[in-house]
C-alpha positions as MATLAB code, in Angstrom:
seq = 'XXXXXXXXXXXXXXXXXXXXXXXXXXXXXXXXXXXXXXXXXXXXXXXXXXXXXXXXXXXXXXXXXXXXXXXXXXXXXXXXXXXXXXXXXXXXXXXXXXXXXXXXXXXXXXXXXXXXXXXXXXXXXXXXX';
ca = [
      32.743   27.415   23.919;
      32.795   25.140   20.821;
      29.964   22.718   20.395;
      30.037   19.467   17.452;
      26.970   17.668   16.293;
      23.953   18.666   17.997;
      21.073   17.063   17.193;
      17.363   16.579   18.386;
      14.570   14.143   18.585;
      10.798   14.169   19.912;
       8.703   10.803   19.277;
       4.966    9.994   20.425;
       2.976    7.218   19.888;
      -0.690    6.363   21.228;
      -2.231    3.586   23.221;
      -0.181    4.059   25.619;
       0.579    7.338   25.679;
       4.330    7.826   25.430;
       6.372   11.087   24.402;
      10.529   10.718   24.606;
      12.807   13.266   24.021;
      16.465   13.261   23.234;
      19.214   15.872   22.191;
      22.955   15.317   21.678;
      25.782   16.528   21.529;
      28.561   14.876   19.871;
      31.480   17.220   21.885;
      32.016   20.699   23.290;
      34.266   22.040   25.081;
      33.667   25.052   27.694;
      36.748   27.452   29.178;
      36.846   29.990   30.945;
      39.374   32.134   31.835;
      41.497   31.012   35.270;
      39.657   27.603   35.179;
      40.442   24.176   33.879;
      38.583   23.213   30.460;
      35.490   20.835   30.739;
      35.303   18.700   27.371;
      31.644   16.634   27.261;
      31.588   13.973   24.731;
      28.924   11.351   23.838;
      25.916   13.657   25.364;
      22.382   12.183   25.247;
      19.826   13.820   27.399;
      16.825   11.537   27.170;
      13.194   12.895   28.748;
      10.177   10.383   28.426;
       6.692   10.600   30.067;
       4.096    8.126   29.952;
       0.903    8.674   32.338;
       1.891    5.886   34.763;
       6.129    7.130   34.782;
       8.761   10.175   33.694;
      12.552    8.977   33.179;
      15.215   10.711   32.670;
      18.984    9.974   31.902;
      22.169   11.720   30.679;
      25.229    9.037   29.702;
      28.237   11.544   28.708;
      32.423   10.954   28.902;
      33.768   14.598   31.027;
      37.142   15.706   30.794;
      38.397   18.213   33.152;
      41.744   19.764   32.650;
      42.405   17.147   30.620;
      41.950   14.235   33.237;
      38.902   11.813   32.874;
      35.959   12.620   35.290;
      33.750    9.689   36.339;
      30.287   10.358   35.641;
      27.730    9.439   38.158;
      24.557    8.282   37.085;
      22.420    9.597   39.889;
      20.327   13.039   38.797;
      21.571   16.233   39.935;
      24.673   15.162   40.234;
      27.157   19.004   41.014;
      30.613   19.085   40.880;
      32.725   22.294   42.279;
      35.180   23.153   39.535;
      36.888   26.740   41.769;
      36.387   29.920   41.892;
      32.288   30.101   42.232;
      31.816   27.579   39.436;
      29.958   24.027   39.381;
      28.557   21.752   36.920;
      25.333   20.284   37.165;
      25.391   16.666   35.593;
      21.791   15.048   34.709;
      19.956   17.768   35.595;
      15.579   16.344   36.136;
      13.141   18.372   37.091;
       9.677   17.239   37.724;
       6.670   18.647   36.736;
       2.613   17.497   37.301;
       2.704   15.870   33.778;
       6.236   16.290   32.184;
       9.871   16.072   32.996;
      13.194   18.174   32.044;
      16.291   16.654   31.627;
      19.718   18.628   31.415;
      22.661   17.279   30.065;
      25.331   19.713   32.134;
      24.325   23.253   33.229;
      27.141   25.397   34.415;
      26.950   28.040   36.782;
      28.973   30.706   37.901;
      28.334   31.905   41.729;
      26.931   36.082   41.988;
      26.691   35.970   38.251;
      23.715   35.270   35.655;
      26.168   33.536   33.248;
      24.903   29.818   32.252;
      26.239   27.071   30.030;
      23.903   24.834   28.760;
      24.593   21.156   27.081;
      21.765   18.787   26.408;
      18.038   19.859   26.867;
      15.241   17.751   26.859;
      11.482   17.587   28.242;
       9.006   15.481   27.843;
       5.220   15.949   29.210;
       1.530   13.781   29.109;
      -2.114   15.135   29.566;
      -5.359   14.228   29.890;
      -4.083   10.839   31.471;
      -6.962    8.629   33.205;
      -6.679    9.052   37.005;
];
């Protein structure tokens, strides 16, 4: 794993109520052994919550192997890599109040081994109902 320029970012303001999260990543590049190496450039995970919404996004350029990857932009987006492996592109997960964004989460099947680009979350209270 090698990882360039990460960075993060949590704004508020009041009236309304807004929080927005982002984290980058510039580039990394993940291999393991037997599989093709995933290179993720131009990561942004974005979480923001407001009482009436939560949005999440995740633009990003993927290389696997060396060959361009379209990105979807739809959340929980997987792709099956081989061997028991898949990424997990735009990762959102909602909560009562908040929501989690992640960038690209790999997985490896009957393992606890996790790669992790990109985190962000994002979360309102105490909102008028």
């Amino acid at each position: 794993m090698n990882m360039e320029a990460v960075c993060a970012n949590v704004s508020t303001t009041l009236a309304p109520g807004t929080v927005t999260a982002v984290a980058t990543v510039e580039h990394a590049s993940i291999g393991l052994p037997g599989l093709p190496v995933v290179d993720v450039a131009g990561l942004a995970t974005a979480a923001a919550a407001t009482c009436d919404a939560l949005t999440g996004s995740t633009p990003l350029t993927l290389t696997i192997g060396g060959v361009a990857t379209p990105v979807p932009t739809a959340p929980n987006t997987v792709i099956d890599l081989a061997a028991g492996v898949q990424l997990t592109l735009n990762e959102q997960v909602h909560g009562d109040d908040g929501i989690t964004v992640t960038g690209v989460r790999s997985r490896i099947d009957g393992t606890d081994t996790e790669v992790v680009l990109g985190y962000s979350t994002a979360a309102v209270h105490n909102c008028a109902p």
